[in-house]
N, C-alpha and C positions, 0 to 999 in steps of 0.2 A: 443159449445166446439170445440179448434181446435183437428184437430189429428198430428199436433205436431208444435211446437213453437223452433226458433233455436237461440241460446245466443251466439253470438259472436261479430267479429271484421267487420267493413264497412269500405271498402275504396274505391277511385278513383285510376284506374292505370293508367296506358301507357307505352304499350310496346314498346322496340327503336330497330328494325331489322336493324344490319349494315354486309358486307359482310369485313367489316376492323376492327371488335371484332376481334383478334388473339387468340387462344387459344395455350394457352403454358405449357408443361408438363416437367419439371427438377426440380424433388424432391428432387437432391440436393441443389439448393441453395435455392428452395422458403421455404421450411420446415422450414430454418434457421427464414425467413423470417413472418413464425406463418400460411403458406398456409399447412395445414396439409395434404393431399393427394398428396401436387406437382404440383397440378394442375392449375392455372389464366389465367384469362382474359384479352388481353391489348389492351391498344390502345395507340399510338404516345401523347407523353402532346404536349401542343401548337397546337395542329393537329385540323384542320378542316375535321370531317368526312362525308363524304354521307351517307345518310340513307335511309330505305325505309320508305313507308308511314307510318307516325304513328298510332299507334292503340291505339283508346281512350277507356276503359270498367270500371266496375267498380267491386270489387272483396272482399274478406276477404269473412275466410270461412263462417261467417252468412249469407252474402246473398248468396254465392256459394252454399251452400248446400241447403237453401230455394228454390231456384232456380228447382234444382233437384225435392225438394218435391211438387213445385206446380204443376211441368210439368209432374206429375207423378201421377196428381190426387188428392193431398191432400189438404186439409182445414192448410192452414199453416199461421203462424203469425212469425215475427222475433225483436227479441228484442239486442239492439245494441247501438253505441251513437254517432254522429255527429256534425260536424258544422253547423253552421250558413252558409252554400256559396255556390260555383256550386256544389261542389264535391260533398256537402248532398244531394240539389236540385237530383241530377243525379241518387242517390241513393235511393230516394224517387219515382223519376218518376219511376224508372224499376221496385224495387215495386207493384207499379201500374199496369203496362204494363205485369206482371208475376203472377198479380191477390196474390200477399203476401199482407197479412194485415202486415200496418207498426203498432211495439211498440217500433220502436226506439225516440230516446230520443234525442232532438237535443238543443244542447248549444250556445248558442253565446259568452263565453267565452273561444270556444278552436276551434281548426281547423280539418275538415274532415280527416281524413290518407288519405297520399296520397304516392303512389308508381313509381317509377322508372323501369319500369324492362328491360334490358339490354338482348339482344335474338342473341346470337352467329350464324350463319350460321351452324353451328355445334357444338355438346357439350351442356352443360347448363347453362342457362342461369343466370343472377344476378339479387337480387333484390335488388334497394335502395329504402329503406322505411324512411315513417316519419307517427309515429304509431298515433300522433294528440286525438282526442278526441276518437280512438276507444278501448285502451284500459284506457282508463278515468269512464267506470262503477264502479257505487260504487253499495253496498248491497239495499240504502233506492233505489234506481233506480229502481231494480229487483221488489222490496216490489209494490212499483210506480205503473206499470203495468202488474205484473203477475196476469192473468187467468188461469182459467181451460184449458190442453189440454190431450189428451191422452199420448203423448210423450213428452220430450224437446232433444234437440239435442246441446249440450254445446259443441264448438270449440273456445278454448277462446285466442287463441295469448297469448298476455303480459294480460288481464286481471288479475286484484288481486286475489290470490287465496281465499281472504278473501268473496269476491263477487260471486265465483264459488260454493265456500261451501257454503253459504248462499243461491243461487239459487236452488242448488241440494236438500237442506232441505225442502225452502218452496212448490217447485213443488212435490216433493214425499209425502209430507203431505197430497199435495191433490191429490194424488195418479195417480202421472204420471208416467209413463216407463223412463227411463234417460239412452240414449245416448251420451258419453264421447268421446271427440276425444284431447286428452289432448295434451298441445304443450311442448316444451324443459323446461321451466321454474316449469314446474307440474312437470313433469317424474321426474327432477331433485333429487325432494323430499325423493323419494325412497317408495317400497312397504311397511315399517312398516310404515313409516309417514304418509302414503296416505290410512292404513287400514280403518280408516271412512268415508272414501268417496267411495274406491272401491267397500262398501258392499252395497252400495247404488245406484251402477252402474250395469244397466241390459247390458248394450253391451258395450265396451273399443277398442276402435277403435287407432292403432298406424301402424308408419312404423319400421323397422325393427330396425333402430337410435335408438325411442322410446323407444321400447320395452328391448334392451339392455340397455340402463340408466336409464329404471324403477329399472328392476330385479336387476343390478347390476353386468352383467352377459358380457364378451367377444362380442363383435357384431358378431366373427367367430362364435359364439358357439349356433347356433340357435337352434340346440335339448333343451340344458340346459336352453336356454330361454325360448320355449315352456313349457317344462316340469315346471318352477318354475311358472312359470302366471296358467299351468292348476291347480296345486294343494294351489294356494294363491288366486284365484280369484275364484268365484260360478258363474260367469255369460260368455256370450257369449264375446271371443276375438279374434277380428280381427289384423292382421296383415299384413302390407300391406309388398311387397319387391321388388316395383320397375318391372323390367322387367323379375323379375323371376316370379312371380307372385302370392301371398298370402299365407297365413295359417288362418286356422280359428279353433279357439277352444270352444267347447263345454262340459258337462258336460262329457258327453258320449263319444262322438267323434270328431277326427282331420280331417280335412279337407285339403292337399296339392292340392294347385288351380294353373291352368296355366293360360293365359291372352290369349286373343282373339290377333291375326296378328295383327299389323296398318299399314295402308297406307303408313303414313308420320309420323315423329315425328317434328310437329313444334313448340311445348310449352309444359313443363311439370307442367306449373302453373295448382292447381287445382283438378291435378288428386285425389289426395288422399281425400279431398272433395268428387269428384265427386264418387270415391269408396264407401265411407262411405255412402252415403245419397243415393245414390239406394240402397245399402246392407239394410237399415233399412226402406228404401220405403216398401222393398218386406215382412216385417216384419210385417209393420202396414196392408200393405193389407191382408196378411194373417190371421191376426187378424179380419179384417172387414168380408172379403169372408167366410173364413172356420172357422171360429170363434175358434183360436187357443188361445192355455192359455198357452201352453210351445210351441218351437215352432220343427215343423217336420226335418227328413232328407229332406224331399223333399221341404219343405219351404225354409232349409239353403243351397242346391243346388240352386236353384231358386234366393235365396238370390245374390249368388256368378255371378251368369249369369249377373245379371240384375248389380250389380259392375262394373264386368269386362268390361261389356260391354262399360257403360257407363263413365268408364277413358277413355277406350280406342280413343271414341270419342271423349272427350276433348282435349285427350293431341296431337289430328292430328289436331284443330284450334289454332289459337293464341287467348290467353285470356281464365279465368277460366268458362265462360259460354256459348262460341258459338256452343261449341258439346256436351254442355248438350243433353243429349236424352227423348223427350214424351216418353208415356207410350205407346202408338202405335207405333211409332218405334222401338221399347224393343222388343214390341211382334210379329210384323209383317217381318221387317228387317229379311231374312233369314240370313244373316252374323251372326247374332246373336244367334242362337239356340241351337249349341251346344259347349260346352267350358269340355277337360278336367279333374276332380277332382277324385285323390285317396281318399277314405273313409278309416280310420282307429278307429274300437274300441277302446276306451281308459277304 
């Protein structure tokens, strides 16, 4: 049995660091333009640009988050779907090389994702995607190769919701734990539409965007969003916010979480990955070690450590897996021991 299987998107990237990405902020005219903050990116058309060295990785959050769980100790499998070419090949060797058992599903009728991402000197960065065969899973896929594991960890990009709900049935049948990291296309939906999946969702994992276009609720208005996720949800939700740094909801209690210092900020691909899959790392082990059935304050402190920590370290490499952190790292690393967090009863 594994202890936990991750259902998502594979892709190949390459990021393009150039010191001539311009970042441009006049929200009056770009807004006209459909840039809703004001904020792009430019570069000269016709322009021949310098760049630094390219960085070739491979990323989407199923094998991102796998990643996390094997370096973390666990028995992990990742279910996903690919081409026939380098891009899958690549994604298959790291696989390997991360010790994940592959259950992805590789097509010769469709093409790897593959990503573009565009890395300003400063500010954030852009993705050009081309989603290819990963969000090409269909339901009989999941049927295909699901096994037994203790957890699934579902981050599904554009996958069909029809394939997600399908997943989340047959794993809980056989009685796994379900870890949701839902993307813009889910949230979309809204909390009444999403009631029979949520109830079937032990931890909900979003960033602040998310969690505003679930509820339905002002993005300023983050009490109100808390407050309607705690009394519409029964299980653990996380909430990520960027460089403010989290909330976490439980039955009982709210957790207001800071983020550990970084270095450098040279990539923010990832983070929220890399948030989520230590946050439910610390979960499964606690379940192994202290043989938890709900889980403790000191679990979901620990929880929050072993997160922060580990964005933190991503998002100071380029690429969604060069600062993934062991589990010896986590624990020995004094940078990391203590973070932070107001406890509030609820």
């Amino acid at each position: 049995m594994y202890d936990i299987i991750t259902i998502g998107t594979a892709t190949r990237d390459v990021f393009i660091k150039s010191a001539l990405f311009t970042n441009v902020h006049d929200p009056k005219h770009l807004k006209k333009l459909g840039f809703l903050d004001g904020d792009a990116t430019c570069f000269m058309p016709g322009a021949k640009l310098e760049i630094e060295k390219p960085v070739f990785a491979t990323g989407g959050g199923a094998t991102n988050t796998a990643t996390t769980f094997a370096r973390m100790g666990l028995h992990v499998g990742i279910i996903g779907k690919i081409g026939i070419d380098d891009g899958g090949d690549r994604i298959l060797a790291e696989c390997r090389t991360e010790g994940i058992k592959s259950l992805i599903i590789s097509d010769k009728a469709l093409s790897t994702a593959y990503s573009v991402i565009l890395v300003p000197v400063a500010g954030e960065r852009t993705i050009l995607a081309h989603r290819g065969a990963s969000d090409k899973l269909k339901p009989a896929d999941i049927t295909r190769v699901a096994t037994k594991s203790k957890w699934v960890y579902i981050v599904p990009g554009n996958i069909p919701f029809p394939t997600i709900m399908h997943a989340v049935n047959i794993f809980t049948k056989n009685g796994s734990m379900v870890a949701f990291n839902p993307s813009k296309h889910v949230v979309e939906k809204g909390l009444l539409a999403l009631a029979p999946l949520l109830k079937k969702i032990d931890v909900l994992l979003m960033n602040r965007e998310e969690a505003s276009i679930l509820t339905g609720i002002q993005y300023d208005s983050i009490e109100r969003i808390l407050s309607t996720l705690h009394t519409s949800y029964a299980g653990i939700a996380v909430v990520t916010d960027g460089p403010a740094g989290a909330y976490v909801i439980t039955p009982n209690h709210r957790y207001d979480c800071t983020v550990f210092p970084k270095k450098v900020v040279a990539d923010a691909t990832g983070a929220g990955d890399a948030y989520g899959s230590a946050f439910v790392s610390t979960l499964i082990h606690a379940q192994k070690v202290k043989k938890e059935t709900t889980f403790s304050e000191e679990t979901i402190r620990e929880a929050i450590r072993a997160a922060s920590a580990n964005s933190a370290s991503v998002v100071e490499h380029i690429g969604a897996k060069h600062g993934i952190l062991t589990k010896s790292q986590l624990e020995k690393n004094p940078r990391w021991k203590k973070l932070k967090i107001k406890i509030t009863t609820l």
